[in-house]
DOLO-80702 format. One line per field, with one value per residue (C-alpha): z, x, y. Coordinates in Angstrom, 2 decimals. Each point is the difference from the previous one (the first is absolute). Example, Ala and Ser with C-alpha at 12.3 -4.5 7.8 and 13.67 -1.06 7.14 Angstrom:
2
zz <- c(7.80, -0.66)
xx <- c(12.30, 1.37)
yy <- c(-4.50, 3.44)
This chain:
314
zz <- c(0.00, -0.98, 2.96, 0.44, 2.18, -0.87, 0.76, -0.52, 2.36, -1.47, -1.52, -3.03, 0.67, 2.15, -3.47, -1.05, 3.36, -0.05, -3.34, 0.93, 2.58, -2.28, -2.24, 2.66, 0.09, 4.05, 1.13, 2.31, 1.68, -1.15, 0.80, 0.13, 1.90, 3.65, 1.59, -0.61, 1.39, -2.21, -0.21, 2.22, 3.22, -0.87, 0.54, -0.25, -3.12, -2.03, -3.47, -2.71, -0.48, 3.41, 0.88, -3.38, 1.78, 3.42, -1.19, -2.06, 2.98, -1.47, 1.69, -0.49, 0.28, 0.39, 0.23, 0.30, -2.16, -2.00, -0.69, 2.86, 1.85, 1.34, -2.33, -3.03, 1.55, 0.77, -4.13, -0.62, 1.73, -1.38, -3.70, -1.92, -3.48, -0.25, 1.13, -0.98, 0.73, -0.45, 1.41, 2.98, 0.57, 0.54, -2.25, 0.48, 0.39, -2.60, 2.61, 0.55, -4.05, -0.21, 2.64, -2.22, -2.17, -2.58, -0.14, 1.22, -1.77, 1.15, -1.34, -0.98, -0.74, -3.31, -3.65, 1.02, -1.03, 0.70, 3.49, 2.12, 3.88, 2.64, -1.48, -3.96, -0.25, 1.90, -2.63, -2.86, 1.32, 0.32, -2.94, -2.44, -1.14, -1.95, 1.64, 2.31, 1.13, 1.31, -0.21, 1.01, 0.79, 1.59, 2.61, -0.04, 2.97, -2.22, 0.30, -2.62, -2.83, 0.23, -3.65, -0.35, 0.04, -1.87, -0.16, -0.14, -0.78, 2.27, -1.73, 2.40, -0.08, 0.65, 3.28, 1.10, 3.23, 1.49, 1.81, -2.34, -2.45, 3.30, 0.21, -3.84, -0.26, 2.80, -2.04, -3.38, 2.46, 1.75, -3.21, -2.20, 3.24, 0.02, -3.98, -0.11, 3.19, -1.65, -3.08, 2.66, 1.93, -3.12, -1.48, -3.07, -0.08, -1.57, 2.00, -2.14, 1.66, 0.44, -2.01, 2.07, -2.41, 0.32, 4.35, 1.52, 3.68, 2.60, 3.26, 2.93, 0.53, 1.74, 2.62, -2.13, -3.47, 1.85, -1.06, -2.98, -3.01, -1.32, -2.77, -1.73, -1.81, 1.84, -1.71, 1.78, 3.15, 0.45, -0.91, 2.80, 2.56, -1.26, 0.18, 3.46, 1.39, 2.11, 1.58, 0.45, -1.68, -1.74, 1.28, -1.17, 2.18, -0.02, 0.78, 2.11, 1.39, -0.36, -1.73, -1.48, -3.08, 0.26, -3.18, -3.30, -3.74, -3.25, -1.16, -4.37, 0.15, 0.35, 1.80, -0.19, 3.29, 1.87, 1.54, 3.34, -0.38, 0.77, -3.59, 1.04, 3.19, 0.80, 3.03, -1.11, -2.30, 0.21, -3.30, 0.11, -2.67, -0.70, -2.44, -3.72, 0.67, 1.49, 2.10, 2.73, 2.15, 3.87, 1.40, 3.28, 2.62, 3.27, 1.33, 2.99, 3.17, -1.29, -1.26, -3.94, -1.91, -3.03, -1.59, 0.68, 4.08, -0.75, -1.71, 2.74, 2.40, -0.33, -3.87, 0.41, -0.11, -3.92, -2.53, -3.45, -1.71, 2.92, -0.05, 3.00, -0.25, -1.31)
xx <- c(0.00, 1.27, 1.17, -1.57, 1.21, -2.64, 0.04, -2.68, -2.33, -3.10, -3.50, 1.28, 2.33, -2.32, -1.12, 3.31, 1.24, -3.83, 0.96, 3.36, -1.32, -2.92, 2.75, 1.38, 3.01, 2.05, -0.50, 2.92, -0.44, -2.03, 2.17, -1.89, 0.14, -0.82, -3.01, -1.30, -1.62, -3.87, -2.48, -1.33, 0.41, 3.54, -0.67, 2.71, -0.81, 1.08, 0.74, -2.43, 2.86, 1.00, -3.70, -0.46, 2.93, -0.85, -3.10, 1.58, 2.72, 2.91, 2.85, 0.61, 2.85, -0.41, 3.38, -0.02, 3.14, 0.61, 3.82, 2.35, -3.26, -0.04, -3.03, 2.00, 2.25, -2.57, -1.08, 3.64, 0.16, -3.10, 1.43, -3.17, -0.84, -1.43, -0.48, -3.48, -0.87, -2.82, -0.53, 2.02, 1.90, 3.76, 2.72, 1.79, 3.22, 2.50, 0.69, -2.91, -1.41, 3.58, -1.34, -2.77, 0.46, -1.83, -1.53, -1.48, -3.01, -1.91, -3.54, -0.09, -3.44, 1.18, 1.28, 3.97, 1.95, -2.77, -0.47, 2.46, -0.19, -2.49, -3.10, -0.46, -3.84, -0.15, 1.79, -1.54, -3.46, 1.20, 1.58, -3.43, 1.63, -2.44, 1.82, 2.94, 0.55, 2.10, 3.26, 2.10, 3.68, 2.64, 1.12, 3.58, 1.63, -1.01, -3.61, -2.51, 2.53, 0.36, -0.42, -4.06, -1.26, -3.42, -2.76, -3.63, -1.61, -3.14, -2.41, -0.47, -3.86, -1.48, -1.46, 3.35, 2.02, 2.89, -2.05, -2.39, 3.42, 2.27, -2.89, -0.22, 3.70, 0.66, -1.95, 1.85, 3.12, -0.80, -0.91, 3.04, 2.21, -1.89, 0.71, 3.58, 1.45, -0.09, 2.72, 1.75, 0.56, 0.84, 2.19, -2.40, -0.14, 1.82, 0.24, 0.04, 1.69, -1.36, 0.71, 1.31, -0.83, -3.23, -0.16, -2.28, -0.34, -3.16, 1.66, -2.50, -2.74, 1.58, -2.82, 0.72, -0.84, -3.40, -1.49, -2.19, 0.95, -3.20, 2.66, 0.08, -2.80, -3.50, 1.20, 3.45, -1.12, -2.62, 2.78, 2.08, -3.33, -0.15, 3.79, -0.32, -2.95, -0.44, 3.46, 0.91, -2.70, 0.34, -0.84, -0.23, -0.76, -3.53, -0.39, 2.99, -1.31, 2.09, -2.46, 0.75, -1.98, -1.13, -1.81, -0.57, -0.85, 0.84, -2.88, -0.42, -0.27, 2.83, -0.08, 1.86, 0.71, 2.87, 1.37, -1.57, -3.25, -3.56, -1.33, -3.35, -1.33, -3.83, -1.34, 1.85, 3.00, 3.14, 1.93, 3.22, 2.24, 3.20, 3.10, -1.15, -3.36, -0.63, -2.64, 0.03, -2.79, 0.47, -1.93, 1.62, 2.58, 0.94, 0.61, 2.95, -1.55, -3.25, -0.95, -0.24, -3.08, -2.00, -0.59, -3.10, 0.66, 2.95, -2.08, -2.81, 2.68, 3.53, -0.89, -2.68, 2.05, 1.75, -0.99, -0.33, 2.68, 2.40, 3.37, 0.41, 3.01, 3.09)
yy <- c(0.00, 3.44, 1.99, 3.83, 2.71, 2.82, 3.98, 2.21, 2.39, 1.50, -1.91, 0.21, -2.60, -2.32, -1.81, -0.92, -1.70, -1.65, -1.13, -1.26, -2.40, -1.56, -0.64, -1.85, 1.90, -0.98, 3.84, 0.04, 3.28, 3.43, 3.23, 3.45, 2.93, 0.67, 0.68, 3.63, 2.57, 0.26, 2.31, 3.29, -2.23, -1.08, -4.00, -2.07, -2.22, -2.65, 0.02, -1.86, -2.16, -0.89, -0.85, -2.32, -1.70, -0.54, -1.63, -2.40, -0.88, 1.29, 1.21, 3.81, 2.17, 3.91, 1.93, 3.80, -0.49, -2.62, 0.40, -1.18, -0.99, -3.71, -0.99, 0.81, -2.37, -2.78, 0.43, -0.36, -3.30, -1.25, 0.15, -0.10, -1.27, 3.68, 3.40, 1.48, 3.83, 1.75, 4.08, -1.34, 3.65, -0.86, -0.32, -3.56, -0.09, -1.82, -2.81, -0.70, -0.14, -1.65, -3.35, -1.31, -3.17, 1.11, 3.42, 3.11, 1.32, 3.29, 0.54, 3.99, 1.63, 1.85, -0.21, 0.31, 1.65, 2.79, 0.49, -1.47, 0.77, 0.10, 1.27, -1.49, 0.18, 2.89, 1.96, -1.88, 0.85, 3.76, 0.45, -0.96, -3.46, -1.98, -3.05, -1.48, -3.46, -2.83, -0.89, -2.87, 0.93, -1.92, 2.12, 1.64, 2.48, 3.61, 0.69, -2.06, -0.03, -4.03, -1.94, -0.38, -3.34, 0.42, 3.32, 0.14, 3.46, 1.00, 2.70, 2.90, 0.78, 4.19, -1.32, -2.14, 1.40, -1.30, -2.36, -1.76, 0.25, -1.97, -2.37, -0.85, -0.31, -2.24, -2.67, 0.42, -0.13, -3.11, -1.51, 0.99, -0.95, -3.53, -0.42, 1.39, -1.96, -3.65, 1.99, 1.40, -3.17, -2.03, 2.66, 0.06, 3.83, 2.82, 2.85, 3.60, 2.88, 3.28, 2.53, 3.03, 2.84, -0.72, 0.19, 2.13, -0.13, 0.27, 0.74, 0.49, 1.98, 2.86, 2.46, 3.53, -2.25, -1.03, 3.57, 0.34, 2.83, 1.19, 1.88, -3.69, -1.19, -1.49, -3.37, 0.27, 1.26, -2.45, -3.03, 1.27, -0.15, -3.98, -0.37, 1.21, -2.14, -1.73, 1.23, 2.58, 2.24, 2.67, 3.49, 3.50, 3.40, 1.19, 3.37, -0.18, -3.17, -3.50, -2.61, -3.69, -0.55, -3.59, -0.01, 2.13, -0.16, 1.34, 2.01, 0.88, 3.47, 2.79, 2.97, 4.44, -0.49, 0.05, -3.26, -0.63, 1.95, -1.19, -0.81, -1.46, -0.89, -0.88, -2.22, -3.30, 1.13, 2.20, 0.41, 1.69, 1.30, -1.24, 0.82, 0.04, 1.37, -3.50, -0.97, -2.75, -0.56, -0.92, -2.85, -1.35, 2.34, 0.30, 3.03, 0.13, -1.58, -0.63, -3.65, -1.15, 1.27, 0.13, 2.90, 0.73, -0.27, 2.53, 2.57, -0.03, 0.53, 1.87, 0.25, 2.18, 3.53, -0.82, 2.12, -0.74, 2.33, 0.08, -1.58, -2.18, -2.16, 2.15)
């Protein structure tokens, strides 16, 4: 029986391990990160991953540092068949990619070379891509640029966020990783590199990127407030007041106004100019310390004192 040692934190990869043991793959030990703080209330929770492994018994190994630490070590010493990652958050270190008898595969959630780092279908999402993807890499010490293994394409649809998109692609991972392994274990597979010309790089979500410029087109502005959801959100400034925009739309009609202003706004709608005479209309917020609402709540409440004709984010 093949020998696993697999890495990964979030839902998305959840799937793949699941798919790994009804292969029958001998999990020896899942590795993800430490127990976080979640949430308003700060609860200590576990990750997706973590909990998919407790319940199927399997021993699990959560340094705050994986290099030097003594679970690196204990992977070391277990010398697996294979390495499999999936969103797990670390880089792995050369000895370590080095102890495996056969290889070390990471599942990535985009069409590499295009977006390698931390946050691929965050930055597909936000920058209007008709599609992204999976791709199967063996993993090497510099940051996604290991030879791919085998792609799959994943259309991005207008509603799509960066949750229905993590949820879609898990599958088309776990199923492409399930395909691929058998080649990779009977060396019947021929890796292609990467071309580097052709990089482009999706580094994490950083909090001053989080804010929504209504100078870029409604279609742009409301990719960025999918991107963004469910986490972190994105937010713009409201009459000098912070507010997440949970949900908007596109609307096919264009507007003189400047960016920002109050196109339209009647009991259940608030349309808003944006850059190109654009016009996006808001359907779900939050303003700062209040809880998530529909539009319609938000207008019979703080919404009540826009004006149609006034420029309220600037």
């Amino acid at each position: 029986m093949t020998t696993v040692v697999f890495m990964g934190t979030p839902q998305f990869a959840v799937p793949i391990l699941q798919g790994l043991l009804d292969q029958k793959y001998d999990i020896l030990c899942v590795v993800t990160q430490p127990d976080r703080p979640v949430g308003r209330k700060h609860r200590i929770s576990q990750s997706p991953v973590k909990q998919a492994a407790v319940a199927n018994h399997l021993p699990v190994f959560q340094p705050e540092k994986l290099s030097g630490s003594p679970e690196m070590q204990r992977v070391i010493d277990f010398h697996p068949d294979l390495i499999v990652t999936a969103a797990y958050g670390q880089f792995l270190p050369t000895k370590m990619l080095n102890a495996v008898k056969i290889a070390a595969v990471n599942v990535h959630g985009s069409l590499l070379p295009k977006y390698r780092g931390g946050a691929p279908v965050q930055y597909a999402i936000m920058n209007g891509d008709s599609e992204t993807g999976i791709s199967l890499i063996y993993m090497v010490k510099k940051m996604d640029a290991g030879d791919i293994l085998a792609q799959k394409a994943v259309p991005i649809q207008p509603d799509d966020d960066t949750e229905t998109m993590f949820d879609k692609l898990s599958i088309v991972g776990r199923d492409l990783l399930l395909a691929t392994l058998p080649k990779v274990i009977a060396g019947d597979i021929s890796p292609v590199p990467q071309d580097e010309d052709q990089v482009v790089f999706s580094p994490n979500i950083k909090p001053e990127e989080e804010q929504l410029d209504f100078n870029q087109t409604a279609f742009m502005v409301n990719a960025k407030v999918r991107a963004l959801r469910p986490d972190p959100v994105a937010y713009t400034v409201i009459n000098g007041k912070r507010t997440k925009i949970w949900g908007a739309q596109v609307v096919d009609q264009t507007t003189e106004m400047a960016p920002g202003s109050v196109v339209e706004k009647t009991k259940h709608q608030l349309l808003l100019s944006a850059g190109k005479g654009t016009v996006l209309s808001i359907q779900e917020l939050q303003p700062a310390g209040k809880p998530k609402q529909q539009i319609t709540d938000y207008l019979n409440g703080i919404g009540q004192s826009l004006k149609v004709g006034q420029q309220v984010i600037k």
